[in-house]
C-alpha positions as a Markdown table, in Angstrom:
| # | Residue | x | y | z |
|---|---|---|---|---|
| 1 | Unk | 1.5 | 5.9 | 5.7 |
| 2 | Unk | -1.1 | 3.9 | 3.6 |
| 3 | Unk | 0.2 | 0.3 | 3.8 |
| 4 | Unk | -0.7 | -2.7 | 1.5 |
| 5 | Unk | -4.6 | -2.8 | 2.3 |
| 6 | Unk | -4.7 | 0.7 | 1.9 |
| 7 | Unk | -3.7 | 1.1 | -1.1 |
| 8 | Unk | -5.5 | -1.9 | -2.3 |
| 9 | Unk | -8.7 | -0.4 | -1.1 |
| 10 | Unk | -8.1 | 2.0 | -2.9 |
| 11 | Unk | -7.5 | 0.4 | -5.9 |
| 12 | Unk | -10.8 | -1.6 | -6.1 |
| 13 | Unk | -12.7 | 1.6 | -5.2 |
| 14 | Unk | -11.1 | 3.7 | -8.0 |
| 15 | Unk | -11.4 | 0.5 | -10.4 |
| 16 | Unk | -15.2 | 0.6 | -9.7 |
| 17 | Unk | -15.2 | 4.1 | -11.0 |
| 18 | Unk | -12.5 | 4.8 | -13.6 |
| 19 | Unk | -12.3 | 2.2 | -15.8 |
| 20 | Unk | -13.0 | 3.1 | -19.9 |
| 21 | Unk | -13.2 | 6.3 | -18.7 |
| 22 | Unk | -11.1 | 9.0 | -21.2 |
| 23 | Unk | -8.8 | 12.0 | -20.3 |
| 24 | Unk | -10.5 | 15.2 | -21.1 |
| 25 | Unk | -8.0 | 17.2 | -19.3 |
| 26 | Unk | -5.4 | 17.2 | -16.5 |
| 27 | Unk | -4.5 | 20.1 | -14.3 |
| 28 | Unk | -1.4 | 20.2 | -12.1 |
| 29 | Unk | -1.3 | 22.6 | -9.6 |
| 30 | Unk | 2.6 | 22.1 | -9.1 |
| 31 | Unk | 5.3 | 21.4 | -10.8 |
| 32 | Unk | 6.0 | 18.5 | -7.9 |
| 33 | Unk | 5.4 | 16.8 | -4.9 |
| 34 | Unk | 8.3 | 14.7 | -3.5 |
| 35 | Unk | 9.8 | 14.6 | -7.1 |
| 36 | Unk | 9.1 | 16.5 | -9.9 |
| 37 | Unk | 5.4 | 15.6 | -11.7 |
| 38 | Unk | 5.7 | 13.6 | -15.0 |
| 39 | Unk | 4.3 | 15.5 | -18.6 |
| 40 | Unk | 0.9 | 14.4 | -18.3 |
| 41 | Unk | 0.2 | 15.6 | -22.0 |
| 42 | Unk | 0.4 | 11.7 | -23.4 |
| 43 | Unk | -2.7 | 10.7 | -21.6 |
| 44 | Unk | -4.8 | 13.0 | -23.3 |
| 45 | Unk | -7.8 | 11.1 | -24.9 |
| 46 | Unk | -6.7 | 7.8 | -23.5 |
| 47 | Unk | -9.3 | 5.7 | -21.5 |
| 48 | Unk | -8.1 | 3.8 | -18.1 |
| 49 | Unk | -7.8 | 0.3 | -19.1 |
| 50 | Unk | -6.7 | -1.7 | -16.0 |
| 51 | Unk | -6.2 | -0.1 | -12.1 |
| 52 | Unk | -3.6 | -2.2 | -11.3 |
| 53 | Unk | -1.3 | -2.7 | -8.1 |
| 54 | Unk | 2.2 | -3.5 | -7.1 |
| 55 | Unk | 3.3 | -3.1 | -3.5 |
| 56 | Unk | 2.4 | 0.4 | -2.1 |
| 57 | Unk | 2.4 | 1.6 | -5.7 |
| 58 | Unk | -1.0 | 2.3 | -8.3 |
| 59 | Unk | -0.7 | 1.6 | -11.6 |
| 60 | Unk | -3.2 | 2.9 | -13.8 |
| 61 | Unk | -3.1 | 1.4 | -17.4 |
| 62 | Unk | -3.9 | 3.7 | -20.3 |
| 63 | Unk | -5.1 | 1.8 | -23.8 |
| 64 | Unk | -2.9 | 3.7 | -26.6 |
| 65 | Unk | -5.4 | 4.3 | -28.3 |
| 66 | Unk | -6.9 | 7.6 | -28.7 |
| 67 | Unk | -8.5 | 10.0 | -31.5 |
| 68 | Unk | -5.0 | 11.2 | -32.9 |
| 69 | Unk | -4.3 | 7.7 | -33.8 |
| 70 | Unk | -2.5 | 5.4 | -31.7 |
| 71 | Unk | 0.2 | 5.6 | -29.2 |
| 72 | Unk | 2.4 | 3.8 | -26.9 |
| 73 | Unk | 0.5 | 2.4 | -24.4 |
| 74 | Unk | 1.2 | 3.9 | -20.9 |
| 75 | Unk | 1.2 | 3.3 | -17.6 |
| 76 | Unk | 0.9 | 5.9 | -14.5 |
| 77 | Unk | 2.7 | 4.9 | -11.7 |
| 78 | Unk | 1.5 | 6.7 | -8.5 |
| 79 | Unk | 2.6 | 6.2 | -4.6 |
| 80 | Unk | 0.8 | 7.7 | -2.0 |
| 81 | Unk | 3.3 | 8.4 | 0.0 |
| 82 | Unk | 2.3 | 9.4 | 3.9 |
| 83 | Unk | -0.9 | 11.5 | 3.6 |
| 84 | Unk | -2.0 | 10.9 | -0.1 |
| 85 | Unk | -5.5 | 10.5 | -1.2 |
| 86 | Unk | -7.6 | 10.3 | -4.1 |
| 87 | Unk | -11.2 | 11.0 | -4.4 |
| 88 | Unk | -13.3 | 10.6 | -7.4 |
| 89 | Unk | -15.8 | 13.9 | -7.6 |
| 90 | Unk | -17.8 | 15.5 | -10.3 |
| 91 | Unk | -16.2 | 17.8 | -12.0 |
| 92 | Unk | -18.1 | 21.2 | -11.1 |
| 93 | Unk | -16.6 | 20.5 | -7.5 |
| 94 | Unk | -14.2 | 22.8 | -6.7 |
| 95 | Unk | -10.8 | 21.9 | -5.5 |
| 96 | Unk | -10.3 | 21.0 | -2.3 |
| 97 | Unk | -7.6 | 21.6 | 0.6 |
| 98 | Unk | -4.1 | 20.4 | -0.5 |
| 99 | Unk | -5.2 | 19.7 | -4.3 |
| 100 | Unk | -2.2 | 19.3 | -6.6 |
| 101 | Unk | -3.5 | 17.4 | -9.4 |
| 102 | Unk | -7.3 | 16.9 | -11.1 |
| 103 | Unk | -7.9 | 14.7 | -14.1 |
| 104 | Unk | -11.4 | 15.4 | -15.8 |
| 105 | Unk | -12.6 | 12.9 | -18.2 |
| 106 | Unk | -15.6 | 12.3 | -20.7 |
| 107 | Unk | -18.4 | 11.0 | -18.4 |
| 108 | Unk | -18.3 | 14.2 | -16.1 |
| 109 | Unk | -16.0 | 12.6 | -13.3 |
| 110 | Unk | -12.7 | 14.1 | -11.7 |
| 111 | Unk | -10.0 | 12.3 | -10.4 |
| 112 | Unk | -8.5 | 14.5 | -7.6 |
| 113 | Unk | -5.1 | 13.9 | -5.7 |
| 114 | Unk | -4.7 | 15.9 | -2.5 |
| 115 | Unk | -1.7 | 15.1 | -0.6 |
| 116 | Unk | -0.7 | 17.8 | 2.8 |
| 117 | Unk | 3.0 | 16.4 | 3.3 |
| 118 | Unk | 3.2 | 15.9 | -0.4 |
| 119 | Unk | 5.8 | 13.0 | 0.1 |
| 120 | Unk | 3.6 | 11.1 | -2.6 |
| 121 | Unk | 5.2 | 10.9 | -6.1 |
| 122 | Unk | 4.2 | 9.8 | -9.7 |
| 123 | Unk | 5.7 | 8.7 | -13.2 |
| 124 | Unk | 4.5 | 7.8 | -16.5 |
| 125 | Unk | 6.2 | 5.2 | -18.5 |
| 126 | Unk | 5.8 | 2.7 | -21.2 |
| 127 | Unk | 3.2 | -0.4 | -20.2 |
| 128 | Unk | 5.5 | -3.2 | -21.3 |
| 129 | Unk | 8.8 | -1.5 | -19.4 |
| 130 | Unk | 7.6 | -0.4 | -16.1 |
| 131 | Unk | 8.5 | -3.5 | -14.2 |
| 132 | Unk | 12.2 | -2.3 | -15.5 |
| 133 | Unk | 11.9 | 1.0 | -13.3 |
| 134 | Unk | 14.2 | 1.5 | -10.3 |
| 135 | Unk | 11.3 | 1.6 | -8.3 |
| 136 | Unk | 9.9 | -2.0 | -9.0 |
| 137 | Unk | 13.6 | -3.9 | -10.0 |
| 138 | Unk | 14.6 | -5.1 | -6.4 |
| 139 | Unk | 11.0 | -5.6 | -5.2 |
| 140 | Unk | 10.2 | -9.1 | -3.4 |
| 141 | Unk | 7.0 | -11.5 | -4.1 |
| 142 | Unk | 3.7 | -10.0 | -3.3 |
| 143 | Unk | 3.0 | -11.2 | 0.0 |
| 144 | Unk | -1.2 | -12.5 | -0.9 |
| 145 | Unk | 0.4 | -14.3 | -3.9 |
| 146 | Unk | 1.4 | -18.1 | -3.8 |
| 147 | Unk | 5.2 | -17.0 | -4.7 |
| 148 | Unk | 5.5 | -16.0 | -0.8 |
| 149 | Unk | 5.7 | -18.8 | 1.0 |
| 150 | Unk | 7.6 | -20.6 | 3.2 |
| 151 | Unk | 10.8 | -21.5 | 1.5 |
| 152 | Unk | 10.6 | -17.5 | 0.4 |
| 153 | Unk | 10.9 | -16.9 | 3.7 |
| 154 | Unk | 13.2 | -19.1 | 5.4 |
| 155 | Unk | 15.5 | -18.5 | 2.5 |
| 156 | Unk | 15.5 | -14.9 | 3.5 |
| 157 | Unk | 15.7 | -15.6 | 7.4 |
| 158 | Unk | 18.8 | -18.4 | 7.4 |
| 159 | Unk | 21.6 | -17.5 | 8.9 |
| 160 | Unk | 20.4 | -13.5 | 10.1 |
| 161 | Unk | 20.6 | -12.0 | 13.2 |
| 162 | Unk | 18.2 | -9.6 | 12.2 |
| 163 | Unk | 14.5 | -9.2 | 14.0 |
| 164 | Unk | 12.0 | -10.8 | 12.3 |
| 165 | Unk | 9.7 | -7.8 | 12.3 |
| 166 | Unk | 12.8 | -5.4 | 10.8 |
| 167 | Unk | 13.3 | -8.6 | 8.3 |
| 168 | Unk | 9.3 | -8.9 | 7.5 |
| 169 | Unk | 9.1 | -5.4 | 7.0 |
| 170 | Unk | 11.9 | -5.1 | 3.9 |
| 171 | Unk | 10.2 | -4.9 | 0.6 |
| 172 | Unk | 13.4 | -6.6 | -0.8 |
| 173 | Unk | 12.2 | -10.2 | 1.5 |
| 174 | Unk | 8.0 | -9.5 | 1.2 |
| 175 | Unk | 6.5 | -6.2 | 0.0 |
| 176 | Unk | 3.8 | -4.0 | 1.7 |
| 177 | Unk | 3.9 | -5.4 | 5.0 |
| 178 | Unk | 4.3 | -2.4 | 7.0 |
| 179 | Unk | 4.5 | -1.4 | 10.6 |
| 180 | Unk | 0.9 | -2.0 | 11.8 |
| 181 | Unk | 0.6 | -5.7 | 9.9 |
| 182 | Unk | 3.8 | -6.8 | 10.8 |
| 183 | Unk | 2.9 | -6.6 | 14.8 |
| 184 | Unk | -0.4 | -7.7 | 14.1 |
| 185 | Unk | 0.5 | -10.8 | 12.0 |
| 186 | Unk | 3.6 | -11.7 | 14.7 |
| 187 | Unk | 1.1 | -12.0 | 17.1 |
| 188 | Unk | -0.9 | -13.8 | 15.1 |
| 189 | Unk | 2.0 | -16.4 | 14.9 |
| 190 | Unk | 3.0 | -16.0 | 18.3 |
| 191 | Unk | 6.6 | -14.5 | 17.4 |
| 192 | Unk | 8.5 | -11.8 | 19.5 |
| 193 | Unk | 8.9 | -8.9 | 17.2 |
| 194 | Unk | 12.8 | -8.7 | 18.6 |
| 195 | Unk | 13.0 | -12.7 | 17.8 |
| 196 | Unk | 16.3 | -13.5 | 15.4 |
| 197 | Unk | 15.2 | -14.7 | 12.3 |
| 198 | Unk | 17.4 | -17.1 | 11.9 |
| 199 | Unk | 16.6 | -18.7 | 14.9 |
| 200 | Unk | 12.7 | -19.2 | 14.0 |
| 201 | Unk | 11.6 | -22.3 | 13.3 |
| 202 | Unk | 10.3 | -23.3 | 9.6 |
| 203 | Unk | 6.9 | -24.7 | 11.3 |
| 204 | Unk | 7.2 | -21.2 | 13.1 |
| 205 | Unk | 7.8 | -19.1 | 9.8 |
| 206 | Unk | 5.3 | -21.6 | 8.4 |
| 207 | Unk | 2.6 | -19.9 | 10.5 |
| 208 | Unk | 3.9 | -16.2 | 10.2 |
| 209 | Unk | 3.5 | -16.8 | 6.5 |
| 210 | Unk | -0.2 | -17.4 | 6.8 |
| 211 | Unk | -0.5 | -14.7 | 9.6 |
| 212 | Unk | 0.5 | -12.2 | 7.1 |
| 213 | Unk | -1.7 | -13.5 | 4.3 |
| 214 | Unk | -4.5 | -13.8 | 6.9 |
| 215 | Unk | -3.9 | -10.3 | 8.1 |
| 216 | Unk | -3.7 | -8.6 | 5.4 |
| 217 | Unk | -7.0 | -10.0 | 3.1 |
| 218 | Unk | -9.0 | -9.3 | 6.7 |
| 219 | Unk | -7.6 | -5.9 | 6.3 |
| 220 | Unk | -8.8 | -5.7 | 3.3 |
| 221 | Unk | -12.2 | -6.7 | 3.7 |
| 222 | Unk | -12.4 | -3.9 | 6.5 |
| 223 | Unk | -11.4 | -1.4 | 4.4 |
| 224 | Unk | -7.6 | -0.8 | 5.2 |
| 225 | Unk | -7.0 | 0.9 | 8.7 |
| 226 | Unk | -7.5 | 4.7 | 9.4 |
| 227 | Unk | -5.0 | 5.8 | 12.1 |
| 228 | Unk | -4.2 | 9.1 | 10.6 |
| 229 | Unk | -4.9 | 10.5 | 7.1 |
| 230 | Unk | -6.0 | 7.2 | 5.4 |
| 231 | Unk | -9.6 | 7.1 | 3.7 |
| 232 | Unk | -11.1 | 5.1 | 1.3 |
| 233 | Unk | -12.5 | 6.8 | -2.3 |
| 234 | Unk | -16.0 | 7.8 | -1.5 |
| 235 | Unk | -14.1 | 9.3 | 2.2 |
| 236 | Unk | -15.1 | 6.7 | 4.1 |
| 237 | Unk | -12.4 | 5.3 | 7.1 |
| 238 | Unk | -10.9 | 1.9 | 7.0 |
| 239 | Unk | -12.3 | 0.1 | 10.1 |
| 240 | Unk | -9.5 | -2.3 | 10.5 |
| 241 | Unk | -8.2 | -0.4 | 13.5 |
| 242 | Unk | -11.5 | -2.0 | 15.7 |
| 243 | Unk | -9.3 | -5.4 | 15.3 |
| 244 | Unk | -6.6 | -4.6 | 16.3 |
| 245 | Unk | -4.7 | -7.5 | 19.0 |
| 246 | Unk | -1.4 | -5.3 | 20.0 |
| 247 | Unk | -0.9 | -2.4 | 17.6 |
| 248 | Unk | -1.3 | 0.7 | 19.5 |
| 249 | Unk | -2.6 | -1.1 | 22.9 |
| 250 | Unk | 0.1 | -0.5 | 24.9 |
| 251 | Unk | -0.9 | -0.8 | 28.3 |
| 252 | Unk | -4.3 | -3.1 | 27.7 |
| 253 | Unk | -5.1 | -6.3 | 28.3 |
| 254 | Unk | -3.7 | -9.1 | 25.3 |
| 255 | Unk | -6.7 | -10.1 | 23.5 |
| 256 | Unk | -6.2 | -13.6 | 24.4 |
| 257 | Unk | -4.9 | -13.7 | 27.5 |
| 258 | Unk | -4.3 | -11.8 | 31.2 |
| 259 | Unk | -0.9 | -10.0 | 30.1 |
| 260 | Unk | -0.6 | -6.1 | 29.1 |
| 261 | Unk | 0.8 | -5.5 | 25.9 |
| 262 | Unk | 4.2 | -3.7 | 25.5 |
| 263 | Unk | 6.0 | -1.7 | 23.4 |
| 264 | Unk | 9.9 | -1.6 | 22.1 |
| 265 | Unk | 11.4 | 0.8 | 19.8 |
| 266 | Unk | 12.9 | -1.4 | 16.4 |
| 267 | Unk | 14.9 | 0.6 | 13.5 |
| 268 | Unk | 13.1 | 3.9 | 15.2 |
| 269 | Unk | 9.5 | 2.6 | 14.8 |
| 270 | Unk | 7.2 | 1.5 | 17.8 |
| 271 | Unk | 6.6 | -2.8 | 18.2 |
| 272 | Unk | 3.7 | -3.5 | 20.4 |
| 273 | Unk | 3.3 | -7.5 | 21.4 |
| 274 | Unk | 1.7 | -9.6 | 24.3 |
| 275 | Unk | 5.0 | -11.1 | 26.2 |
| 276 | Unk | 3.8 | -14.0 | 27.3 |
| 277 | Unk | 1.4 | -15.1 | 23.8 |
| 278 | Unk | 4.8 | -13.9 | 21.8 |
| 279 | Unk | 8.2 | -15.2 | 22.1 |
């Protein structure tokens, strides 16, 4: 599943592309994907103001203001899911494999989504009320912002016997840090992925907070992390993988010292860490 970096990589690269360009058309190919498809009909004639993101989710910011007079201003919401991509083509191309929805606008560009789980999902709703949707109300701080920091986090962590990968990984305490950032940052900060939370240090949390931040902007820069479906706009990989300390190395030498890294099983999902650099 595309995880923070990802989908901020994708972000920029559909930004770099999009913006002030206007719906000529949309063209769903099915009524849904993992829920049912908002009425696109509103965006017709719109440009894309702002690309924006929040968590996992893309928000793409439509002015209001079209030929028929003005509107509402909207905002589509769209989430990527585990295998969802989007790739910015001209408009002659023909669709693709698992294509379920196409926008065409004025400058001769198409937006395409292709998605071959299709557990990716989309809404459209009012600019000024989406932070009111169910899917944003209970989200915590953005974890590259200054409102996650320490005291976030040890507020969160006092008191819990939960592991602090299980409790780094809930969008309630931090979103978007998912399963390959949370190893990589916990070995970053030299924490055992099984560790209680509440039993962590704040020096100790102090340094996990800037793992993550460190983590995920490096991410970032390398253009998220291919392991599966994930590619960037123009269908290039993320190269983040060729960095990686622990995830997916079980077996091979720790990157910083003579141990092999291991792997547990946490809440169903695999944690890889070096035993003797994390405790």
């Amino acid at each position: 599943m595309p995880e923070l970096p990802e989908v901020e990589v994708v972000r920029t690269g559909l930004a770099s592309l999009l913006l002030g360009r206007k719906v000529q058309s949309v063209t769903a190919f099915r009524a849904d994907l993992r829920y049912p498809l908002p009425d696109f009909s509103p965006l017709f004639e719109q440009k894309i103001h702002a690309i924006r993101r929040r968590s996992k989710y893309l928000l793409f910011d439509f002015t209001g203001d079209t030929e028929r007079g003005e509107f509402e201003a909207q905002t589509l919401v769209w989430h990527l899911g585990m295998t969802g991509q989007f790739h910015v083509l001209p408009k002659a191309t023909s669709a693709g494999a698992h294509e379920h929805v196409r926008f065409d606008f004025d400058d001769g560009s198409s937006l395409r989504y292709r998605d071959a789980r299709r557990f990716g999902y989309a809404g459209l709703m009012a600019t000024n009320d989406w932070e009111k949707h169910a899917w944003f109300k209970r989200l915590g701080p953005e974890p590259l912002f200054d409102e996650f920091d320490v005291a976030c986090l040890l507020a969160h962590c006092h008191g819990r016997k939960a592991p602090i990968k299980t409790l780094i990984m809930d969008a309630h305490v931090v979103v978007g840090v998912g399963n390959i950032y949370a190893a990589e940052s916990l070995f970053l900060a030299g924490i055992h992925p099984a560790r209680a939370a509440g039993r962590i240090s704040k020096q100790r949390l102090q340094a996990l907070v800037d793992a993550i931040k460190v983590t995920l902007a490096a991410a970032i820069q390398a253009g998220g992390s291919s392991i599966s479906d994930f590619v960037q706009v123009d269908g290039k990989p993320g190269y983040f993988a060729h960095n990686f300390h622990v995830y997916g190395r079980e077996g091979e030498d720790c990157t910083h010292c003579d141990a092999k890294i291991r792997r547990i099983i946490q809440a169903g999902r695999s944690s890889f860490y070096c035993p003797m650099c994390q405790h």
